[in-house]
C-alpha positions as a Python dict, from the first residue, in 0.01 Angstrom:
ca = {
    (1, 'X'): (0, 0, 0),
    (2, 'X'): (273, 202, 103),
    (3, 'X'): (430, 171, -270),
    (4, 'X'): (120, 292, -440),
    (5, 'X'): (89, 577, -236),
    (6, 'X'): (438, 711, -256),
    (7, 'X'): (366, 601, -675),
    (8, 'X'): (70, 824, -636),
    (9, 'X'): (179, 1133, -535),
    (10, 'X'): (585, 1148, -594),
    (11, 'X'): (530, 1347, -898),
    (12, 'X'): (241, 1532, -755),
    (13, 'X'): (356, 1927, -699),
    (14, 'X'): (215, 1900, -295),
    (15, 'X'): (405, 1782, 33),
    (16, 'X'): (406, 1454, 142),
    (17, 'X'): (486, 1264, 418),
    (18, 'X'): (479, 885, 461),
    (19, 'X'): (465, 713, 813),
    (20, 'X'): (624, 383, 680),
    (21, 'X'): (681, 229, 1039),
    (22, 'X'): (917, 203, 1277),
    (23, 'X'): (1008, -162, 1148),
    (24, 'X'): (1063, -57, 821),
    (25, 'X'): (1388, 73, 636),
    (26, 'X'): (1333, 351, 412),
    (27, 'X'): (1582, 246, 155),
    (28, 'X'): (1334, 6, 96),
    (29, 'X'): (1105, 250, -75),
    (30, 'X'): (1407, 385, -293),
    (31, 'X'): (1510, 749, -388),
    (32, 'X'): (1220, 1009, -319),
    (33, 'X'): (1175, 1413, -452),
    (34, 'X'): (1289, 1647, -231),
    (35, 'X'): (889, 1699, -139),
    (36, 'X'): (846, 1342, -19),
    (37, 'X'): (961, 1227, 360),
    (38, 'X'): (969, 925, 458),
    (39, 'X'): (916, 914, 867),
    (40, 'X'): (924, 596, 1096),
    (41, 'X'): (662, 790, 1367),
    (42, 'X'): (453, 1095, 1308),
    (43, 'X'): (268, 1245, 1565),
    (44, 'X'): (-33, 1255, 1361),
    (45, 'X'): (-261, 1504, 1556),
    (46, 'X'): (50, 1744, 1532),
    (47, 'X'): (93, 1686, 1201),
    (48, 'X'): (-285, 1726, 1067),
    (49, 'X'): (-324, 2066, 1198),
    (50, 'X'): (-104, 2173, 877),
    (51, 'X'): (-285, 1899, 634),
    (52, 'X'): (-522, 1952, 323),
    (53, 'X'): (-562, 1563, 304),
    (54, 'X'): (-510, 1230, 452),
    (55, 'X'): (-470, 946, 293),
    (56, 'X'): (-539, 695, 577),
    (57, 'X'): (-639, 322, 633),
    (58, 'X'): (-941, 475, 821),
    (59, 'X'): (-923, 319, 1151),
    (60, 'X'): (-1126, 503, 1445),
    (61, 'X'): (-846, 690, 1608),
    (62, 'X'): (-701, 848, 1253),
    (63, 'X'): (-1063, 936, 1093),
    (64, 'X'): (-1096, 1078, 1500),
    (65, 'X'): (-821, 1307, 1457),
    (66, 'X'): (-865, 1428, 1131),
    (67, 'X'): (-1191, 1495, 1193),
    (68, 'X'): (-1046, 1680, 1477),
    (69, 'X'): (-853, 1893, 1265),
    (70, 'X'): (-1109, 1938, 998),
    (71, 'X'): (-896, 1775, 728),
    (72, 'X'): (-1067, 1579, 437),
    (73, 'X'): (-929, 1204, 364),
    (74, 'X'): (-919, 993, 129),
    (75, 'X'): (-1017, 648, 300),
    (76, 'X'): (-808, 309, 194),
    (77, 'X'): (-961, 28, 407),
    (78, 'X'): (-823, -300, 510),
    (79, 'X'): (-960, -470, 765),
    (80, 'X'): (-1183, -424, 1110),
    (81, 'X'): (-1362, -114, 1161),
    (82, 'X'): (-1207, 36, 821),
    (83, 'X'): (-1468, -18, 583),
    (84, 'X'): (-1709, 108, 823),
    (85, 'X'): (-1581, 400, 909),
    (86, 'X'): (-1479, 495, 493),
    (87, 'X'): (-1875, 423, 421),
    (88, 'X'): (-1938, 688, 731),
    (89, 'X'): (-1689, 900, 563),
    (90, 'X'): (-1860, 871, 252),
    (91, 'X'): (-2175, 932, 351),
    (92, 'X'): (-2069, 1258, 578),
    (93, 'X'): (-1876, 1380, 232),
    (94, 'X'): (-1566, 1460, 411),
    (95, 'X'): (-1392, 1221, 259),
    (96, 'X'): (-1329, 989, -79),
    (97, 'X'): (-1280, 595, -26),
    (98, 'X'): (-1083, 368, -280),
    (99, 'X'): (-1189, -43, -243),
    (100, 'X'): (-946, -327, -252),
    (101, 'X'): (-965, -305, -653),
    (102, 'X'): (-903, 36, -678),
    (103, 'X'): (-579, 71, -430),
    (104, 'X'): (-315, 166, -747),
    (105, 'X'): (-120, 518, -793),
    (106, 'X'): (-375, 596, -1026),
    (107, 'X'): (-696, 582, -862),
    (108, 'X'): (-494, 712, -538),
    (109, 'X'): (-373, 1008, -702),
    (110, 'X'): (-746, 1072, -841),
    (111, 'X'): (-884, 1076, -508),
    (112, 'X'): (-604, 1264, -365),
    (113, 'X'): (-668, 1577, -643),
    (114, 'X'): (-1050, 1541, -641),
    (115, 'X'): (-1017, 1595, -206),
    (116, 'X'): (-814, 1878, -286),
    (117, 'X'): (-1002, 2002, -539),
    (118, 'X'): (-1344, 1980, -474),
    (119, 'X'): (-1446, 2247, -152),
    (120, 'X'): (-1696, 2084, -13),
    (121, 'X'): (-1496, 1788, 163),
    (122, 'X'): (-1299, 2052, 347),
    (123, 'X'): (-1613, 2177, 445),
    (124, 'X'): (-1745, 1936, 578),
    (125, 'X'): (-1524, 1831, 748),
    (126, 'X'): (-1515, 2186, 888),
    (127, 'X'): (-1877, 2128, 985),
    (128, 'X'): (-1800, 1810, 1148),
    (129, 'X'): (-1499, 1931, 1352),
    (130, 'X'): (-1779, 2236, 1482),
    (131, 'X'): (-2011, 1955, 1576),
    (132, 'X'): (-1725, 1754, 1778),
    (133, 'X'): (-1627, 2071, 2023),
    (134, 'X'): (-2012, 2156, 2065),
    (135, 'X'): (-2067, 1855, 2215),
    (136, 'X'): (-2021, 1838, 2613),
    (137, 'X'): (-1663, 1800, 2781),
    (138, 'X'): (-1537, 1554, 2991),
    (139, 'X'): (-1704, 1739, 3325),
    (140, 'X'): (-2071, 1721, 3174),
    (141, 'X'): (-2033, 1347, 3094),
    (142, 'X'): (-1921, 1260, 3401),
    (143, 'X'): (-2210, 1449, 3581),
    (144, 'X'): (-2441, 1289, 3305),
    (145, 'X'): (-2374, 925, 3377),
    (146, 'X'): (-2339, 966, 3776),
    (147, 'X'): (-2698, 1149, 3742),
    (148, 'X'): (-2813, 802, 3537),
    (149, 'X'): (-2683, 624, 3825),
    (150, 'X'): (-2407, 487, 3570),
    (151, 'X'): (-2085, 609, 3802),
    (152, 'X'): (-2060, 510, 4151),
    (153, 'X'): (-2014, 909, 4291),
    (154, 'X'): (-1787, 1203, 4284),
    (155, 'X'): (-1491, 956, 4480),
    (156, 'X'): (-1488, 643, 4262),
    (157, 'X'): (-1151, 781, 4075),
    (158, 'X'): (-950, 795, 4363),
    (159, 'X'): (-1130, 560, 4636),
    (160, 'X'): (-842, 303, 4724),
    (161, 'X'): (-1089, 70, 4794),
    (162, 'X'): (-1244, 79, 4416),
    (163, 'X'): (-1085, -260, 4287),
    (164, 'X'): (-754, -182, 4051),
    (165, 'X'): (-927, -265, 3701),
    (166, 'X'): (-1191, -41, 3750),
    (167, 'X'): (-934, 266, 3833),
    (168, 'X'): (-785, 141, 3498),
    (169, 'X'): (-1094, 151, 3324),
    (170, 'X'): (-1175, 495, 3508),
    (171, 'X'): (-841, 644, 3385),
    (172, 'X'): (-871, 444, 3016),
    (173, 'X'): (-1236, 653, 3000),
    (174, 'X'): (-1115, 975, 3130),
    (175, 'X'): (-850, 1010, 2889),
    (176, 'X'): (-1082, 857, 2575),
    (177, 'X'): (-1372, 1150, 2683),
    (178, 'X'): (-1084, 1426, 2720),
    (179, 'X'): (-959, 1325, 2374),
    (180, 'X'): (-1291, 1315, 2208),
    (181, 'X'): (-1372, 1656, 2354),
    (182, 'X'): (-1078, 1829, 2199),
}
């Protein structure tokens, strides 16, 4: 996949950059323009903030945080939650999806100009992102589900008698609400 991405846009006149991995050797991918990079890690959230596109397998966390950043995508899925969340995609028209047939430079590099292109996926995607920070923060859930009976009270975070994989699952919740709320 990697391959026909890099195919796709090497001769494109926009910025790249490729997270490959941090198992992979970027020799393997040969000599690239001087607009291509090749990174092992990319903090991707950082990154997006300066993005017109993303071309991304479309797992949950990556369509999270471009949505986040209110950048358009074009959606390659493989395997899990992927195809479900490029159909969503689809459907919200903030992004373009390519199928297991259509995963060559060609088609990539289609979807790629038509995102950049066309206005309307950057706006909505734009509209999304507004919807995401109107909804309520981390403070009004928490009030919400110990109102619904849902949380045990204000103390269950820090109780030391609350049993250990519930604090986990308390601190694995906070942090997923904070994130979503950004």
């Amino acid at each position: 996949m990697l391959e026909a991405i890099l195919g796709a846009l090497a001769a494109e006149p926009i910025n790249v950059i490729v997270a490959i991995g941090r198992d992979q050797d970027p020799g393997r991918f040969g000599p690239q323009p001087d607009h291509v990079r090749l990174e092992a890690y990319v903090p991707q959230p950082l990154l997006l903030a300066h993005c017109d596109a993303f071309v991304t397998h479309g797992g949950f966390n990556s369509v999270k945080e471009a949505l986040s950043s209110a950048v358009p995508m074009v959606v390659v899925p493989i395997s899990a939650d992927q195809p479900y969340s490029a159909e969503r995609c689809v459907d919200l028209g903030v992004a373009r999806t390519l199928g297991p047939d259509d995963r060559t430079p060609d088609r990539i590099r289609e979807a790629v100009r038509q995102v950049l292109a066309e206005p309307s996926y950057r706006t909505n995607a734009r509209a999304f992102q507004a919807a995401m920070m109107a909804l309520p923060g981390p403070e009004e859930m928490v009030e919400l589900l110990e109102s619904y009976g849902l949380l045990p009270g204000p103390d269950w975070l820090v109780s030391p008698r609350s049993a250990p994989g519930l604090r986990r699952g308390a601190r694995w919740a906070s942090r997923f609400i904070t994130s979503m709320s950004r």
